[in-house]
N, C-alpha and C positions, 0 to 999 in steps of 0.2 A: 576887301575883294581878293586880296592876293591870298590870304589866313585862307579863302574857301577854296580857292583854286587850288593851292598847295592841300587840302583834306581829300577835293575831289582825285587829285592826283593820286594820293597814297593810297585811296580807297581803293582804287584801278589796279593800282600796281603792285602792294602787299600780296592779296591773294596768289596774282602769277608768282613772285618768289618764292610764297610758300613752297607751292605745286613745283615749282623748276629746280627747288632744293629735293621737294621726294623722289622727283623723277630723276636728279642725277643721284643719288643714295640708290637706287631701284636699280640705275644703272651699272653700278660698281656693283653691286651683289653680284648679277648677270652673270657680268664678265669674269669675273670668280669662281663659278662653275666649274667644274670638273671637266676636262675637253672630252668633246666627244655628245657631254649630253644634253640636250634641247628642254626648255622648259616655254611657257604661256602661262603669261601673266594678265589678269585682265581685276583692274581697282575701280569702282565705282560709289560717289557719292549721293545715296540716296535719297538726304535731306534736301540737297541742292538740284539732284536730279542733272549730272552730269559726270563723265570720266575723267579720274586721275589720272590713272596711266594703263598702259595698253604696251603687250609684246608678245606677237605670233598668236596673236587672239584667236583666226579663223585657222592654225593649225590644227588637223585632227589629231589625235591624243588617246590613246585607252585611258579610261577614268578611272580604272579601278573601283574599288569600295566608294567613289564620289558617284558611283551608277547613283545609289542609293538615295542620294538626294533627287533625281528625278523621278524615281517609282516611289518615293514620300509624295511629292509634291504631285503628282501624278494622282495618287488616292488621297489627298486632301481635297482637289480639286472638282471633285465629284460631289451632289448631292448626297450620296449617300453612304458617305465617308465613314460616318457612323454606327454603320452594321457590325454587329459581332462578327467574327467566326464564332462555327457552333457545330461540335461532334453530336449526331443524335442517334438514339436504339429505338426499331422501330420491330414490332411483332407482327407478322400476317398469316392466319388461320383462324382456329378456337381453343377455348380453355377448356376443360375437365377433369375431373378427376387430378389436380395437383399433375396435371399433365399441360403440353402446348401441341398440340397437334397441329403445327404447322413450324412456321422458320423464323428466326428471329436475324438481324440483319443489324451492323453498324455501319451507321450511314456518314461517310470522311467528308470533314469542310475544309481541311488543309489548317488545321489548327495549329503553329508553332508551339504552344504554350501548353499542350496538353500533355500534363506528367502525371505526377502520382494524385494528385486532389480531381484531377479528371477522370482518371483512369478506377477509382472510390464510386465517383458521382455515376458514372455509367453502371458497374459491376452492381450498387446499391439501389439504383431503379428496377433490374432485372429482378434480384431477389427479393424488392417487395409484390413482385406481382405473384397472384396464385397458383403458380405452376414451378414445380423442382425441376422436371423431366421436358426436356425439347425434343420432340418425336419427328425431329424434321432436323435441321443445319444450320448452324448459324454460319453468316453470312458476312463479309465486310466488304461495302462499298466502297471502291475506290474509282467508282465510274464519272468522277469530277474530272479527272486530265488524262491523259495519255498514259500511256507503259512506259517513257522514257524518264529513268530515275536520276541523270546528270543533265546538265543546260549546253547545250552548242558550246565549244569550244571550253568546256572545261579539261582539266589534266588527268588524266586517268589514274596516274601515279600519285595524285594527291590524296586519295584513298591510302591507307582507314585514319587519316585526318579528322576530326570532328568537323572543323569548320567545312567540309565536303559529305553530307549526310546524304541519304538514299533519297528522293524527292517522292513523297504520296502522300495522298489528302489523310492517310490515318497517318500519322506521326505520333509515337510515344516516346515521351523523353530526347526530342529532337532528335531521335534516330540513334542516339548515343547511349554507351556507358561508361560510366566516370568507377577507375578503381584509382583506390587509396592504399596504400604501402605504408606500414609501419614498425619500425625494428621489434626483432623479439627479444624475448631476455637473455639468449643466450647466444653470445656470439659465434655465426658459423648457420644457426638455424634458417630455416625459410621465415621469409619476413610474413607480418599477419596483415590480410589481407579483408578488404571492405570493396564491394561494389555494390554498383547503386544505377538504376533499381533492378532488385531482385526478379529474375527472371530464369526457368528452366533453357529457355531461347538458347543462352549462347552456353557455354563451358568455359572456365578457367583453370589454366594449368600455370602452377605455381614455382618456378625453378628460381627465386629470387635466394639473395642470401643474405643478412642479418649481418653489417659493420666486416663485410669481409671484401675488401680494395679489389681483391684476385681476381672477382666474380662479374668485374667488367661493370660500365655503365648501367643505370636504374632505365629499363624500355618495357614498353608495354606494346605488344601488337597483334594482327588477328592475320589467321592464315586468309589474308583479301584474295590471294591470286586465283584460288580454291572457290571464292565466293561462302568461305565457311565463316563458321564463328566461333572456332576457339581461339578464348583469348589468354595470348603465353606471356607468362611475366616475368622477368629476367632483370640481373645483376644486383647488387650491391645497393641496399637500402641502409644508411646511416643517419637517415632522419624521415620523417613523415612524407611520403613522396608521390602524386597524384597525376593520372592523367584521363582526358577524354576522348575516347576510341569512337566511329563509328560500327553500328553491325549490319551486317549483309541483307536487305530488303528491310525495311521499317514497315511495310503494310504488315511483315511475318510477324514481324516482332510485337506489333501491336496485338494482332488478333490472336496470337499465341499466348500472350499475358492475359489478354479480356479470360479466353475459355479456362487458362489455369485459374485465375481468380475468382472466375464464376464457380468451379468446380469447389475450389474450397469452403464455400457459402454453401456449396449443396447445389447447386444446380449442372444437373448433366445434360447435355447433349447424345444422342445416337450415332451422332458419326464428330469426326473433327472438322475445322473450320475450314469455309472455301470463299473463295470471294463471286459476290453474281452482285447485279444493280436489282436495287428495289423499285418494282413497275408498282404502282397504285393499284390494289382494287378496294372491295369494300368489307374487306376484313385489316386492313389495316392501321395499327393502333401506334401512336409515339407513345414510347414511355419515359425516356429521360433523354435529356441535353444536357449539353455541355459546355458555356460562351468564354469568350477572350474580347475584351473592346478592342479594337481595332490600336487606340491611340496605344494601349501597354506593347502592344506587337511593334508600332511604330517604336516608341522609346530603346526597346533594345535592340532593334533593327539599326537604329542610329548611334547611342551610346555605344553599342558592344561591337557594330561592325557585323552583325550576325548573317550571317547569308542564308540561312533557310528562312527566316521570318523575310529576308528579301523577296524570294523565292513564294514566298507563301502569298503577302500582298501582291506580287507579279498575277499569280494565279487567281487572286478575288480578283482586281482590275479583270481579268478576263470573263469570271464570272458575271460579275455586274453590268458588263458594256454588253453580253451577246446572250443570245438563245440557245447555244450551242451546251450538247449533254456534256459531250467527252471533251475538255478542251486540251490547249498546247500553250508553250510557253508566249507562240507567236498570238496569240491572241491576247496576250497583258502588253507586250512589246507595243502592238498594234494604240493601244491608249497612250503609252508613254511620246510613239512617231505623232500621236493626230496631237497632242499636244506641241511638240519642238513647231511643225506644221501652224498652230494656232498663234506660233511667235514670231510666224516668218519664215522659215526654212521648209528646204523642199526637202523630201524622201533620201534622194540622190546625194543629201550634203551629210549624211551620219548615217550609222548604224547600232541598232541597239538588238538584242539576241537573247538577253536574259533580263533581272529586277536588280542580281546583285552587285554584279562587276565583276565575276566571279571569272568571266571568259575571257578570251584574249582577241573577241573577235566584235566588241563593243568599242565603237566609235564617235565622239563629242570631238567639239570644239571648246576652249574658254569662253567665246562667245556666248555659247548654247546654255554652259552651266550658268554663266552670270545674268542670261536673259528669265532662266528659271526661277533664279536668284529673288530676280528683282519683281517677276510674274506674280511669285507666293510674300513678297513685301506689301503689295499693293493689293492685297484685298486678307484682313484681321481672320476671316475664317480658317484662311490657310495659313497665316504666318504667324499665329500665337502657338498654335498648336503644333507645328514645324519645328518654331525657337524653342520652344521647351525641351526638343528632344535631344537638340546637338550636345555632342560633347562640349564641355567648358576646358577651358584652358587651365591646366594644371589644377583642375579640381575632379572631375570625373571620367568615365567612358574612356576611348581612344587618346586623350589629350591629359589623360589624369597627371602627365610627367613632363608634360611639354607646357615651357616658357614660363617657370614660376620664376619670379624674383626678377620681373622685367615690367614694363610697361603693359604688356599684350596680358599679364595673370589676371585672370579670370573675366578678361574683355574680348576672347575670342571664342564664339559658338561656329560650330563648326565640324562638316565631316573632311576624317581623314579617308584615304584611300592609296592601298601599297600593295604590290606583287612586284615579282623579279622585276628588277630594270625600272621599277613606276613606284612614283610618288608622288601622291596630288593630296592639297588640303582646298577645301571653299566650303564657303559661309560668310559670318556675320561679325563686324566689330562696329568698334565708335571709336572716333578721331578724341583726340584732346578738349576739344572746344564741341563734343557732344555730338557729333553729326555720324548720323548712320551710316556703315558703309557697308555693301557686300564686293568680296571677292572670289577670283579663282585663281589658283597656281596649281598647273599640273607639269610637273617634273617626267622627263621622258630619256631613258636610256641613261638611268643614272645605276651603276652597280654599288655605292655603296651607300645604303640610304641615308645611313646618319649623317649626309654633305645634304644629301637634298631638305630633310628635315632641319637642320640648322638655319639654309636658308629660309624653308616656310617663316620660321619663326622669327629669324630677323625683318622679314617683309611684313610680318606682323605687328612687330614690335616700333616698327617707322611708319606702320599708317594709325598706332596706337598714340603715336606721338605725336604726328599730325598735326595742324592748327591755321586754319589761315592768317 
């Protein structure tokens, strides 16, 4: 009897030690902090279906790039999570004579993924149909969203940034071009120069110089303030050196590639390209699409931190939920609130404004992230296909460098999310003795991130250790 009452005892009371030893380890992290900056910690065991530990959970927080776990979670949750995006070319009039007497129109889904194998697939539908000559305009649809090319509270100056692309349903090459710099043979020379993809669109002026110190830092940038697009290349190239510029309006840039491209297959147009929405009658014909699964969109939306394919699922969610032709970014927001809303929370307790986290004016609690957390755990539709996309702990994506040679390598999935002053990571690990856990830690008024990052990773690396 006494052998059982001493088992039933330990039984009781092992687990609390456990849990009292992470929670004072959690706590000495804390207090270790940098003065000044605030962080919200919120640990959950999902196996057991109860809280580790908990600090400033219902603080609001800018999530940063952790938006993005709620606009995934947000388009898993939907029946029809499974819809491509899909760029199509549509023709309205008649054929004759190796003529089109009438307009030919591309019609924009918000595609992230449409580069050069898309940009082929459209140009190659055009040219197998029987007409050289478009006695009318070609046209590109961009009557999916609004005129507004940045989200609520984006920086203005964060322009010509790649990660800050011009927002329209035609995106070519995410809005970007990538030039590459590479010394010449002869020290002193202008370095030789590759960008990609080729396009009449922008201009490149070359003032780099080939292993010569004098010439100042390797920069690449575009007259933004101008709203133009030469792109001026500058200093001192001493090895292979590459960057990603945005260009000034992505609807230009696409529809201005389509007609050069068509042109050199042979097919002219009577005037140059304008954009109008294609109304249905009964002269019109699709000739080619263009699809992206949804999940490829997710994957690098989450691995890479991408904020236009944010941005882009922002804008299907809105697609999908409404009737509405022209839509806004508030109408993908609107899915992501009736969802926080379906966990419990009222309107009045967050704010969300964009998909990516890209603004300064998106508001979460740890709470909210870890209810989403645990929302897309409990039901296999949404949470195989979520966990597949996070970054891994010192294996790929965001995380490809963080925590190897620890207990948390490659036991943490997971998005990161970072702008001035902010650092947040939540997701997914398992304890020592196998048991699921999700969390959230969002770091708030930390100026130099690599304290708040260290921390993440320690708080990873003790729930990785874990055990009751």
């Amino acid at each position: 009897m006494n052998r059982l009452l001493l088992s039933l005892f330990l039984f009781s009371v092992l687990p609390l030690c456990g849990q009292s030893l992470l929670t004072e380890e959690l706590d000495k992290l804390i207090a270790a902090l940098p003065e000044g900056s605030e962080v919200g910690v919120s640990i959950y065991d999902l196996t057991d279906k109860k809280s580790l530990f908990t600090y400033n959970v219902n603080k609001l927080s800018r999530p940063a790039s952790t938006m993005k776990l709620a606009t995934g979670i947000a388009t898993l949750a939907r029946k029809d999570r499974d819809v491509p995006f899909s760029t199509e070319v549509w023709y309205q009039g008649t054929v004759a004579n190796d003529t089109l007497f009438g307009d030919l129109y591309v019609v924009g889904g918000f595609d992230p993924e449409f580069e050069e194998e898309g940009m082929r697939t459209l140009v190659s539908s055009v040219v197998q149909q029987p007409f050289r000559v478009i006695a009318g305009r070609i046209y590109g649809d961009v009557s999916m969203k609004d005129s507004l090319y940045w989200g609520q509270g984006w920086a203005w100056d964060d322009t010509p940034e790649a990660y800050q692309p011009y927002l329209s349903p035609l995106m070519y090459s995410k809005g970007t071009v990538t030039v590459t710099a590479t010394p010449a043979n002869v020290i002193g020379d202008t370095a030789q120069l590759f960008v990609y993809p080729p396009s009449s669109y922008y201009t490149v002026e070359n003032m780099s110089r080939t292993k010569t110190s004098s010439a100042g830092r390797f920069k690449v940038d575009r007259n933004w303030l101008d709203n133009g697009n030469m792109i001026t290349v500058k200093g001192n190239v001493d090895r292979s050196s590459g960057r990603e510029i945005n260009v000034y309006s992505s609807q230009d840039f696409f529809m201005h590639t389509f007609v050069e491209r068509l042109a050199a297959q042979g097919v002219v147009a009577d005037s140059v390209y304008a954009f109008g929405e294609l109304l249905p009658d009964s002269t019109e014909v699709l000739i080619g699409r263009f699809e992206t699964p949804t999940q490829r969109v997710l994957e690098q939306m989450m691995k890479e931190s991408d904020n236009l394919y944010a941005e882009a699922l922002l804008y299907r969610l809105a697609a999908r939920s409404t009737d509405k032709k022209r839509l806004t970014a508030q109408d993908g927001t609107k899915e992501i609130a009736g969802l926080l809303r379906r966990l419990g929370y009222k309107s009045e307790q967050f704010r969300v404004v964009d998909g990516s986290g890209l603004s300064n004016y998106n508001y979460l609690t740890p709470a909210m992230l870890l209810d989403l957390l645990k929302f897309a755990y409990s039901d296999n539709d949404i949470f195989l296909p979520l966990y597949k996309t996070l970054p891994v702990s010192g294996v790929d994506g965001t995380l490809k460098h963080r925590m190897k040679q620890t207990a948390a390598h490659r036991n943490v999935h997971a998005k990161t999310g970072s702008f001035t002053g902010i650092n947040c990571l939540a997701g997914y690990t398992q304890t020592a003795d196998g048991h699921d856990i999700a969390f959230v830690i969002m770091n708030q008024n930390v100026l130099q991130p690599i304290k708040a990052r260290e921390f993440q990773n320690k708080v990873c690396e003790l729930i990785c250790k874990y055990a009751e």
